[in-house]
N, C-alpha and C positions, 0 to 999 in steps of 0.2 A: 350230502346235499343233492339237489335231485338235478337231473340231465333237461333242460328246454331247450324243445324247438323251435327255431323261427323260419316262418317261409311264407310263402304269399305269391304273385304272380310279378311277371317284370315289372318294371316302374310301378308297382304298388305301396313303395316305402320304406322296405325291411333294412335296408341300409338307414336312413334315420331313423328308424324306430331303434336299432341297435346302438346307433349312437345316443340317442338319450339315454339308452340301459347302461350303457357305460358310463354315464355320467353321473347317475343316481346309483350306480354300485362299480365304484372303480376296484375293487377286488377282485369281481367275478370273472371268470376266465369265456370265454370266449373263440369258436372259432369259428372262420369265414371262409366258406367252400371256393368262393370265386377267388380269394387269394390261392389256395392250394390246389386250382386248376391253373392261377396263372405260373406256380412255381415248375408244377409236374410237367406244361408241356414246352416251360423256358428251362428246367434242369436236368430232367428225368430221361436220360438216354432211350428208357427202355419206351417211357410214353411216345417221344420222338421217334423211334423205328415205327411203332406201330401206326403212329399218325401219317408216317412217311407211306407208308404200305398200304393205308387204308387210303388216302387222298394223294398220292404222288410225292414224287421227292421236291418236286418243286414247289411244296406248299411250303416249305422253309429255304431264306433268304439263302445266298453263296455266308451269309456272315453268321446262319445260325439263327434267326430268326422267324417266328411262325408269322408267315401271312396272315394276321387277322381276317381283316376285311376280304381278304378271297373264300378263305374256310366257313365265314361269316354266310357270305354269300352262297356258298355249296351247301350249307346245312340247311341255308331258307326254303330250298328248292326242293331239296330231296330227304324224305324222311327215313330213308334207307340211310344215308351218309350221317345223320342226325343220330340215328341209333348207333351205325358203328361209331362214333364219336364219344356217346356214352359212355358204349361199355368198356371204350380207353380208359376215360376218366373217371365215371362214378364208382367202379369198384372199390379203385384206389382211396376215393374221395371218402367214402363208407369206411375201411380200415382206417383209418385216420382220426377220424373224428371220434368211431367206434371205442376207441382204445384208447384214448385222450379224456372220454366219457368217465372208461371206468376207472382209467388211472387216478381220476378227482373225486371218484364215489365217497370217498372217505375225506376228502377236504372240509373245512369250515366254509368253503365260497360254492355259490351258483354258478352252474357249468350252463355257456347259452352255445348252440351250435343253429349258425345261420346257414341253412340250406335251402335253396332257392326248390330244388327238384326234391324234397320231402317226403312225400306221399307218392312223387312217382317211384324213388327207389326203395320203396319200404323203410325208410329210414324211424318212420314214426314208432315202431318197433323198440326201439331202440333210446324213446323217451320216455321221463316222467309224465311230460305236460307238453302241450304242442301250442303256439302262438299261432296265427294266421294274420298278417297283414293286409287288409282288404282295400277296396276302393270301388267306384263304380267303374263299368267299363266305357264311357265315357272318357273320365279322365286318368282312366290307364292310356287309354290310345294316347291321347293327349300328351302325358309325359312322355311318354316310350318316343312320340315326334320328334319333342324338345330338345332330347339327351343330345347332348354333343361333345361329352370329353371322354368316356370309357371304351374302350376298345378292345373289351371279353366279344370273341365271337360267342358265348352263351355262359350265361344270359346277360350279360353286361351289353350293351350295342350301342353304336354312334346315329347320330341323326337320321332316320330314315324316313322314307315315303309313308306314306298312310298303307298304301297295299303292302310293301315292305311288314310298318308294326302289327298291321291284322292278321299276316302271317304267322308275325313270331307268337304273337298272344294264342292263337287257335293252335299253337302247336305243343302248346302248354297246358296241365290238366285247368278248367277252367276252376276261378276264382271260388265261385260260388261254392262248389265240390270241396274246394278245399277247408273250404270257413264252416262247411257241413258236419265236418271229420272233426275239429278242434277244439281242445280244452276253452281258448280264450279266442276272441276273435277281436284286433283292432281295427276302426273305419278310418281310414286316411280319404277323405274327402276334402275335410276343411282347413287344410294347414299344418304348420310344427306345432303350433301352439297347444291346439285339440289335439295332437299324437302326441306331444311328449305329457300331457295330462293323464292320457291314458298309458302313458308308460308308466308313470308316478302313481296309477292306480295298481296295477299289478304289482309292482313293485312292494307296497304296503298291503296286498295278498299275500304275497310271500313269503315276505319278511315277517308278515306275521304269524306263521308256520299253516297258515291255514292251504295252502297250495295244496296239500293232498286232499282238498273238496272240491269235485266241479261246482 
């Protein structure tokens, strides 16, 4: 069964868009890069020295804790600390998903690997088919405002300023580039309702083997 990508720009939707996939195919396996950044740099000794080295030892609490919102903040600023930050985590991120890929090649189920950063780290390589979660830039900025419970310093973020979200967005390959590149492309403009329709439409692509035609 084939390997998809999903990825799209922050607050452009890829989070429910995956959850309607999961709802109209609960067998498929799936994996979610911002959980396996939050485990790598809350379990992962070796992530943890390196993030200590590359941003100080005080970027984690006396209790073992990564300061979000400080690292948050240092990576908004500097695209120097933005990269070594990266290349902490996306290597790792890439092996993981990479080998999860092929270990399901042979499965009866659809392998979905939700990667936020896709196309920046060549991962599209590494698909059948690539999804693109779209939206205008409008109401990405918009969203990205609103957010107020996740506390991934990337790309998950908490409530910020307007100059804060057109930071994070600009530091991100832009939307358009991305939906450029892509087998499918979904428009989350107008709601769950119109996204999860169009997740009900690929889904009956798919599933109906036709997935190897763009």
């Amino acid at each position: 069964m084939p390997a998809i990508g999903i990825t799209g720009g922050i607050a452009t939707g890829k989070t429910t868009f995956c959850r309607f996939l999961r709802e109209l195919m609960p067998t498929s396996l799936f994996f979610d890069a911002d959980k396996a950044a939050r485990l790598l740099t809350d379990s992962d000794a070796e992530v943890q020295m390196a993030i200590r080295q590359a941003f100080g030892r005080d970027i984690y609490s006396e209790s073992g804790h990564l300061k979000r919102t400080e690292l948050r903040a240092i990576i908004l600023t500097s695209a120097a600390k933005r990269e070594a930050l990266e290349k902490i985590l996306h290597p790792r991120i890439r092996s993981q998903w990479s080998a999860e890929a092929q270990r399901y090649r042979n499965s009866s189920d659809f392998f979905f690997a939700d990667i936020p950063l896709l196309y920046e780290t060549g991962g599209e390589s590494l698909c059948d088919r690539v999804v693109v979660v779209a939206c205008s830039e409008q109401v990405q900025l918009r969203r990205l405002m609103q957010r107020g419970s996740s506390s991934e310093p990337s790309p998950g973020i908490q409530s910020v300023s307007e100059a804060e979200a057109i930071k994070t967005i600009q530091a991100q390959m832009p939307v358009q580039e991305k939906a450029s590149r892509a087998d499918h492309v979904v428009w989350n403009n107008d709601g769950e309702r119109v996204l999860a329709a169009q997740a009900a439409d690929l889904v009956r692509l798919w599933t109906a083997n036709s997935w190897t035609q763009k």
